[in-house]
OpenMM code with the backbone's topology and positions (N, CA, C; nanometers):
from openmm import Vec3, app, unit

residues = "UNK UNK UNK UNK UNK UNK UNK UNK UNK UNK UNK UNK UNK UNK UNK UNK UNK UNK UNK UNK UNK UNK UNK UNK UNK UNK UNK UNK UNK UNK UNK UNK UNK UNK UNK UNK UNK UNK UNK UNK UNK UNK UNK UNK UNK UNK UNK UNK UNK UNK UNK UNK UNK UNK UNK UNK UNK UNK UNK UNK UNK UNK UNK UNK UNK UNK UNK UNK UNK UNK UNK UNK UNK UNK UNK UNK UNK UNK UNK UNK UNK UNK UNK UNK UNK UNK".split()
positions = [
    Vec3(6.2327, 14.3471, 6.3950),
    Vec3(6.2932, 14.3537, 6.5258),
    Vec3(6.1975, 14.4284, 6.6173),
    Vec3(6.1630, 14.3706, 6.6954),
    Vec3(6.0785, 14.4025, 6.7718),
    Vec3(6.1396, 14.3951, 6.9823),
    Vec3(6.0790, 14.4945, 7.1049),
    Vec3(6.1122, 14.4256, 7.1973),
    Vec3(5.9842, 14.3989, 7.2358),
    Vec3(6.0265, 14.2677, 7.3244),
    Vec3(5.8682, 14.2221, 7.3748),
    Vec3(5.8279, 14.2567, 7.5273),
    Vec3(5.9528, 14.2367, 7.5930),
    Vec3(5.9372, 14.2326, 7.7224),
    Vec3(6.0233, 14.3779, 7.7499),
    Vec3(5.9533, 14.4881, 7.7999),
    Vec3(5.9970, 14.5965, 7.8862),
    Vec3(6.1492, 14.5210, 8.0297),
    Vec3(6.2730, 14.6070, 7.9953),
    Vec3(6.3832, 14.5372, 8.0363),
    Vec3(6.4428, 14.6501, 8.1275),
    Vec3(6.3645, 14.6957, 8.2624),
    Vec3(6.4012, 14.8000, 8.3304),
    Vec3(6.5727, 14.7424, 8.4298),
    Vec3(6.6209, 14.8569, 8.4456),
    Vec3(6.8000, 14.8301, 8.5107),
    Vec3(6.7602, 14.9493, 8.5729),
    Vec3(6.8999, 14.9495, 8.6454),
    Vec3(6.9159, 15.1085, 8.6937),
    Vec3(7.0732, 15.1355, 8.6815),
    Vec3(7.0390, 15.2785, 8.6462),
    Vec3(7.1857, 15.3151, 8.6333),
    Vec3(7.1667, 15.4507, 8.6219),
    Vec3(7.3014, 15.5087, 8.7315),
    Vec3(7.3025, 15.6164, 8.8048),
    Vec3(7.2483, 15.6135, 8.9265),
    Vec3(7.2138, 15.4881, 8.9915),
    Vec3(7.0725, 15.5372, 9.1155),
    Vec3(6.9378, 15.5438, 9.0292),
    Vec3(6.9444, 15.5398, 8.9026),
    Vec3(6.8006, 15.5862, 8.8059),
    Vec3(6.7369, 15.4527, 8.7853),
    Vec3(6.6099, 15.3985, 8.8000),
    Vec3(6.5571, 15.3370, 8.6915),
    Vec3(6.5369, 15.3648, 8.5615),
    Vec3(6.5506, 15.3038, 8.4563),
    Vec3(6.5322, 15.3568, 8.2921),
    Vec3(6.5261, 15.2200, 8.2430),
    Vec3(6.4618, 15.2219, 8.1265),
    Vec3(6.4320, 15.1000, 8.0735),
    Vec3(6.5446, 15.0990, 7.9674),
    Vec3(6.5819, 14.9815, 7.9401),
    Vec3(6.6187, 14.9255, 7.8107),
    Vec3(6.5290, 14.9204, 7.6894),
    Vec3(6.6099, 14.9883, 7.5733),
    Vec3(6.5281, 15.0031, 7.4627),
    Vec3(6.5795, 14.9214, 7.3217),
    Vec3(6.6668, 14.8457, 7.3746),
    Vec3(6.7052, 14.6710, 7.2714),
    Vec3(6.6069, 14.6214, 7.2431),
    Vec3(6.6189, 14.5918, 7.1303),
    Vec3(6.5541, 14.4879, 7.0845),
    Vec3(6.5611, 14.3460, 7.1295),
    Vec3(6.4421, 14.2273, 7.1629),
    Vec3(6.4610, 14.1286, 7.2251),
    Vec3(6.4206, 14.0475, 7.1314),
    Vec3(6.3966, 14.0568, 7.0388),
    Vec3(6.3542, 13.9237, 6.8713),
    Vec3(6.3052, 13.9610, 6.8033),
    Vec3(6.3992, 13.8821, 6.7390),
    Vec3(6.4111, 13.9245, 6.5501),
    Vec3(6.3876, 13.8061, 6.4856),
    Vec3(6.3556, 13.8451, 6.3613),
    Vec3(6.2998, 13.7823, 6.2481),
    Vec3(6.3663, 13.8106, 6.1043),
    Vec3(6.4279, 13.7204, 6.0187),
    Vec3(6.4432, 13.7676, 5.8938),
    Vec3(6.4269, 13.6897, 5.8079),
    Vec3(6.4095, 13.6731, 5.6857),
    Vec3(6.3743, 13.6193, 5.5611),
    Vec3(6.5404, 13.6111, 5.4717),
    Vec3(6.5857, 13.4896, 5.4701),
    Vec3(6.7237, 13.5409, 5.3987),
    Vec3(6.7077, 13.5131, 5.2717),
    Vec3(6.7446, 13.5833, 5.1736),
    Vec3(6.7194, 13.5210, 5.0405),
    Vec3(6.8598, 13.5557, 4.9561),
    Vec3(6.8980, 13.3972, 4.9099),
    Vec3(7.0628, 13.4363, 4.8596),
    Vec3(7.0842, 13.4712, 4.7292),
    Vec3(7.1824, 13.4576, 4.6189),
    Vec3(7.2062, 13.4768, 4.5188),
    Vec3(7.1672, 13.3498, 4.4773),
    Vec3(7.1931, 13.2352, 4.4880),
    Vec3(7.1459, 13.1254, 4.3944),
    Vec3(7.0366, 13.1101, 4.4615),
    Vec3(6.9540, 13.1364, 4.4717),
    Vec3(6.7546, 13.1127, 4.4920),
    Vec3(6.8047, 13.0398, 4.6437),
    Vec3(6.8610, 13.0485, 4.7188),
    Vec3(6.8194, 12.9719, 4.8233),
    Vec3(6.7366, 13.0654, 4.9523),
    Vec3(6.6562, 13.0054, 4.9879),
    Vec3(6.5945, 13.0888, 5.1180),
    Vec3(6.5837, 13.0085, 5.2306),
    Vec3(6.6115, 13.1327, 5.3202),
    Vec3(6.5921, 13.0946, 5.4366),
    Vec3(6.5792, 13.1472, 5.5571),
    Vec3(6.5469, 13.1439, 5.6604),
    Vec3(6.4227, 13.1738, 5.7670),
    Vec3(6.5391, 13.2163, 5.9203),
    Vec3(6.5532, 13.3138, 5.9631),
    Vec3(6.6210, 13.3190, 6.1104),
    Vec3(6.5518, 13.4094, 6.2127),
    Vec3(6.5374, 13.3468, 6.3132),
    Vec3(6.4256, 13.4367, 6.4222),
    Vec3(6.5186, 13.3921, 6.5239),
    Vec3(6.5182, 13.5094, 6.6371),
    Vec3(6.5958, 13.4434, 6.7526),
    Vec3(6.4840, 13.5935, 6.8763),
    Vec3(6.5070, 13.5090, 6.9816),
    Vec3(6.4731, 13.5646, 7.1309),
    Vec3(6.4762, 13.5474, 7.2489),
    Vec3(6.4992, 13.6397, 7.3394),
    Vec3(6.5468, 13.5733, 7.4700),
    Vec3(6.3931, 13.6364, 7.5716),
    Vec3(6.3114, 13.6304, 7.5009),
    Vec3(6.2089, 13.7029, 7.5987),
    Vec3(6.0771, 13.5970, 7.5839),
    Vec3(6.1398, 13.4659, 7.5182),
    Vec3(5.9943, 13.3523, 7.5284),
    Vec3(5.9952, 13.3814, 7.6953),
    Vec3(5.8527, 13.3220, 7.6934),
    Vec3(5.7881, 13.3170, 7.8141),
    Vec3(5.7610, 13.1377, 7.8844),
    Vec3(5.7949, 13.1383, 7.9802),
    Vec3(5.7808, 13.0045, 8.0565),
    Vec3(5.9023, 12.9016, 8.0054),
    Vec3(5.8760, 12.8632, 7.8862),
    Vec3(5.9797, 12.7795, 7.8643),
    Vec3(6.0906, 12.8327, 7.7339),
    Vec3(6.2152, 12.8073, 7.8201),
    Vec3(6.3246, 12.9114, 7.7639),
    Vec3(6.3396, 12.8474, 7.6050),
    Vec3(6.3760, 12.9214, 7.5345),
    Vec3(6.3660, 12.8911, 7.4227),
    Vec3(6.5529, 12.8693, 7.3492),
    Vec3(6.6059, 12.7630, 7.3456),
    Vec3(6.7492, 12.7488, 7.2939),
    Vec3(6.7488, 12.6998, 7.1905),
    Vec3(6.6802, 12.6793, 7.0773),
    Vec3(6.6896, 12.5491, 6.9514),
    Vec3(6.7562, 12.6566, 6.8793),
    Vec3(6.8545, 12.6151, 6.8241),
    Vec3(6.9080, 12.6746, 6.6649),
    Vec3(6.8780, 12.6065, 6.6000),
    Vec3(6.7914, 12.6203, 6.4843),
    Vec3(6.7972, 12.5588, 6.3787),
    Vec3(6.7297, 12.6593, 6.2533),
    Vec3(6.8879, 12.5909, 6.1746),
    Vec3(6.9004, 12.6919, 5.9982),
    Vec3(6.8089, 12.6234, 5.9346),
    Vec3(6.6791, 12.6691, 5.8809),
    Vec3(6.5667, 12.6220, 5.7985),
    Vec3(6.5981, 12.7182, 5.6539),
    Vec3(6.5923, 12.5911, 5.5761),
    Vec3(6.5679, 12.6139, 5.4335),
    Vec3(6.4792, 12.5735, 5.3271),
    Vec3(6.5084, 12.6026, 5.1924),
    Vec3(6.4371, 12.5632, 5.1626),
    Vec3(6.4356, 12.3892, 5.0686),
    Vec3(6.5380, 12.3091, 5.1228),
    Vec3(6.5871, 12.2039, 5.1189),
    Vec3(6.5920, 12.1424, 5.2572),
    Vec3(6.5639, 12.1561, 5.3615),
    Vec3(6.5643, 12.0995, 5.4964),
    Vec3(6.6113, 12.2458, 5.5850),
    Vec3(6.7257, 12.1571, 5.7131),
    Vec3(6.6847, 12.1824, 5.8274),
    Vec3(6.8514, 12.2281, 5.9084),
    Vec3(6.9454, 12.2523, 5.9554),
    Vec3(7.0309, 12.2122, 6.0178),
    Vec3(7.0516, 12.2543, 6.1615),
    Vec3(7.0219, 12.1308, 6.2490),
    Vec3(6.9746, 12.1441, 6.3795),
    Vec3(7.1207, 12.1668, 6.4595),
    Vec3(7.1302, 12.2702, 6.5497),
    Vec3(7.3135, 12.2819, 6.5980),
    Vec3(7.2726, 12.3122, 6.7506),
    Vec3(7.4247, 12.2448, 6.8219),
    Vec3(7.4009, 12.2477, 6.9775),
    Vec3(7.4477, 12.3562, 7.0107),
    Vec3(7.4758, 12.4512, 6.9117),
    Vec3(7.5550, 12.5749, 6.9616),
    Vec3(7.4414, 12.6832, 6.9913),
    Vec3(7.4525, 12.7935, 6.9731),
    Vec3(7.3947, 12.9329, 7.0080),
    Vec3(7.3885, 13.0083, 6.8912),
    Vec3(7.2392, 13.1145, 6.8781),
    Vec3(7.2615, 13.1792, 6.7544),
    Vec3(7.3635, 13.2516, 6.6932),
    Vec3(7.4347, 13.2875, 6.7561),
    Vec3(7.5312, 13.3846, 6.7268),
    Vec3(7.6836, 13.3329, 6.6828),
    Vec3(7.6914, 13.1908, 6.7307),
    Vec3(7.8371, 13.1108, 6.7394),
    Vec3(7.7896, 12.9888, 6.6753),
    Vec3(7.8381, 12.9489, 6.5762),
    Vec3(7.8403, 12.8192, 6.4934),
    Vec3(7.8025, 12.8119, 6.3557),
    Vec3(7.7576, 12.7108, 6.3020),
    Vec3(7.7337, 12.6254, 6.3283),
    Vec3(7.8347, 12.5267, 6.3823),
    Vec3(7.8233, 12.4470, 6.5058),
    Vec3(7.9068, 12.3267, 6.5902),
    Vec3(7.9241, 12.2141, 6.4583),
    Vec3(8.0544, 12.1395, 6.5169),
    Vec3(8.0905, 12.0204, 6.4153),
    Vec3(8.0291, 11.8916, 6.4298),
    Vec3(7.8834, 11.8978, 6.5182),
    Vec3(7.8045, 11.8040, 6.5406),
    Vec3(7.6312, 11.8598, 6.5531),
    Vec3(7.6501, 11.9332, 6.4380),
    Vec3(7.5160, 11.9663, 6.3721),
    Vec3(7.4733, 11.8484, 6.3223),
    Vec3(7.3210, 11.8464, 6.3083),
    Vec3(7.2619, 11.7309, 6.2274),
    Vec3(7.1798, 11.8017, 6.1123),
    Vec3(7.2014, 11.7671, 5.9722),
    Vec3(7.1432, 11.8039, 5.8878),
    Vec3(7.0074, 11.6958, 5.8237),
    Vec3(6.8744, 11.7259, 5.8200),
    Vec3(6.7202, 11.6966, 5.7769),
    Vec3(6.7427, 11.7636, 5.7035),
    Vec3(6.6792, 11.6772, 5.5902),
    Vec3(6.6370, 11.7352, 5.4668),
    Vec3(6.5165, 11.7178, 5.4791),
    Vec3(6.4422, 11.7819, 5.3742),
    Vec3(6.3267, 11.7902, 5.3456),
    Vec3(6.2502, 11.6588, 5.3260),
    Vec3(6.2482, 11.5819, 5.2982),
    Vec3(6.2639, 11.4375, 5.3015),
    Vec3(6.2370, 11.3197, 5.3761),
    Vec3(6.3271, 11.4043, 5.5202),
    Vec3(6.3398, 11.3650, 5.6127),
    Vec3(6.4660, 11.2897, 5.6651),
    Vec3(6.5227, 11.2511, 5.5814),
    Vec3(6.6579, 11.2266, 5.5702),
    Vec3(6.7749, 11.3034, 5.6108),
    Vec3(6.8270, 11.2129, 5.6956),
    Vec3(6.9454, 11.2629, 5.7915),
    Vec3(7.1056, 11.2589, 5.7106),
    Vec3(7.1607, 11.3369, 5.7017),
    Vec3(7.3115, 11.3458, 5.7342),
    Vec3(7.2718, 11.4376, 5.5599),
    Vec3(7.4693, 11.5023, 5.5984),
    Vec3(7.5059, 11.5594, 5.4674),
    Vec3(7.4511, 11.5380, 5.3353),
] * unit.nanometer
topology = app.Topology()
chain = topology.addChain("A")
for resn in residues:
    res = topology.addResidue(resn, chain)
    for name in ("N", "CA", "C"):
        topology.addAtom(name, app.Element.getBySymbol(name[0]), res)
């Protein structure tokens, strides 16, 4: 967890920066060997960055939702393969 972009506000009349974190990174690794990969940030630069997608180590599951809310009931699941659906 890292911040990238310095996130100054004011409050009180004060300028002070925000000291949140703006993207993260983790390595998930489960009980039955599965792994898998989650990074999220709101501090890309130029072009905003919205893709969710759960990467494993069997494919992919691409969702129209937001990191924090879903996965949506019109996710599309890639496999490794390349092969689409459940």
């Amino acid at each position: 967890m890292k911040q990238l972009i310095p996130r100054p506000f004011r409050k009180d009349g004060e300028l002070v920066l925000d000291d949140r974190e703006d993207t993260w990174m983790a390595i998930l690794e489960f009980e039955r060997g599965l792994t898998g990969f989650w990074s999220y940030t709101n501090a890309a630069p130029a072009h905003r960055f919205t893709h969710v997608v759960y990467y494993a180590t069997e494919g992919a599951l691409i969702d129209t939702g937001d990191a924090f809310h879903g996965p949506w009931g019109n996710a599309l699941v890639q496999h490794a393969n390349g092969r689409l659906g459940g």
